[in-house]
Kinemage of the C-alpha trace (Angstrom):
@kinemage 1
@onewidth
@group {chain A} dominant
@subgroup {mainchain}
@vectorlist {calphas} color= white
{ca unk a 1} P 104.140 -11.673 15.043
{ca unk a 2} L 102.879 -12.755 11.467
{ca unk a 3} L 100.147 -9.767 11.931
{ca unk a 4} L 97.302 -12.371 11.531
{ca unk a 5} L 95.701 -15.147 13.625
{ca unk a 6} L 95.957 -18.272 12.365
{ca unk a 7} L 93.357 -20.489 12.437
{ca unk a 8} L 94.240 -23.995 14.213
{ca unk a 9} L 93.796 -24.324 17.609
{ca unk a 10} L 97.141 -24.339 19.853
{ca unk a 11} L 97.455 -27.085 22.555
{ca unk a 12} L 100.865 -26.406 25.406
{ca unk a 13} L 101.811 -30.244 25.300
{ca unk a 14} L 104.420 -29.619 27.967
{ca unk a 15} L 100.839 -28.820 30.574
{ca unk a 16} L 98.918 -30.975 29.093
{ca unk a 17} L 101.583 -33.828 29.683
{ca unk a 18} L 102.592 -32.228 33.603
{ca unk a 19} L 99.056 -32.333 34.088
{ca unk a 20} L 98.152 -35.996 33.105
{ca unk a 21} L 101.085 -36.870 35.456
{ca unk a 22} L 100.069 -34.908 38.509
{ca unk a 23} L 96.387 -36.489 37.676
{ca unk a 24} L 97.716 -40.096 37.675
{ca unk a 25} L 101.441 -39.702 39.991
{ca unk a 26} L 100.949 -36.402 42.459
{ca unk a 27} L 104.394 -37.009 44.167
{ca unk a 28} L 106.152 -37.289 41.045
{ca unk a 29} L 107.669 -33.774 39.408
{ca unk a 30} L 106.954 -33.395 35.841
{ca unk a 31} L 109.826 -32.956 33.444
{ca unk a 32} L 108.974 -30.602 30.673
{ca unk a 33} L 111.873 -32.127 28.399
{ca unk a 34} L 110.501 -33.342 25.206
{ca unk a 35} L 112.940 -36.596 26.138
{ca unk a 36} L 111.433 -36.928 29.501
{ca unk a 37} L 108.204 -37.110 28.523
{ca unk a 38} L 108.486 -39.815 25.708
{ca unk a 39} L 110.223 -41.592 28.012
{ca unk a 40} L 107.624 -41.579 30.931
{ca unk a 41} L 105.112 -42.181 28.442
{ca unk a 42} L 106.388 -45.189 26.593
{ca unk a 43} L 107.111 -43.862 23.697
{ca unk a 44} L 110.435 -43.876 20.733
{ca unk a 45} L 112.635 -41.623 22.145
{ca unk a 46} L 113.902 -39.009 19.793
{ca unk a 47} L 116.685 -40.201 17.521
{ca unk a 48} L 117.747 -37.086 15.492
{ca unk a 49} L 117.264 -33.757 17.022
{ca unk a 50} L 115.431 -32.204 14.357
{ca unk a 51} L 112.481 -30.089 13.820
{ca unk a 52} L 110.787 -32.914 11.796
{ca unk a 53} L 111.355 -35.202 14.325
{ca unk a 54} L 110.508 -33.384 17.342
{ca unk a 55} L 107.281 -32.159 15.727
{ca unk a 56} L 106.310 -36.038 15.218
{ca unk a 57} L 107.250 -37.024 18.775
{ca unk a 58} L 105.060 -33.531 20.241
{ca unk a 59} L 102.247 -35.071 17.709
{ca unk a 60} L 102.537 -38.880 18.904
{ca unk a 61} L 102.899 -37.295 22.853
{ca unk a 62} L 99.704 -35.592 22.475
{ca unk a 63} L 97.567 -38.587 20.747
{ca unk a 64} L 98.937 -40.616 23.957
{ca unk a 65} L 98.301 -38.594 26.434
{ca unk a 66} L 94.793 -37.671 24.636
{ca unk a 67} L 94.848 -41.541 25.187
{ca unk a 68} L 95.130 -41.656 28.260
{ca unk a 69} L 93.018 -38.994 29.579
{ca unk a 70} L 90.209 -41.089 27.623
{ca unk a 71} L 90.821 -43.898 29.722
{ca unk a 72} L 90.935 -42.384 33.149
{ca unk a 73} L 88.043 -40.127 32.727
């Protein structure tokens, strides 16, 4: 697309969060709303849809579940 790689590492919150879930709840299905996942996870939902905002809640979703995978590993 931009005809170059860029040079940060990508990371698919959406599997990384449906796979904590499955790790910890197997019987529960994993929502890959942005919403969802905030919500199952404790944290501020999103007040403004915006791409600010829902860049912050992906980046506060990840340290948690980075959190979390910590603990239970």
């Amino acid at each position: 697309m931009l005809g170059f790689g860029l040079p940060n590492a990508q990371v698919d919150i959406a599997k990384l969060h449906g796979r904590q879930l499955r790790r910890l709840h197997p019987h529960i299905e994993a929502s890959s709303r942005l919403g969802d996942a905030l919500t199952r996870w404790k944290l501020p939902p999103l007040t403004w849809p915006s791409v600010v905002s829902e860049a912050t809640a992906s980046a506060l979703l990840y340290l948690r579940l980075q959190r979390e995978i910590a603990l239970t590993a």
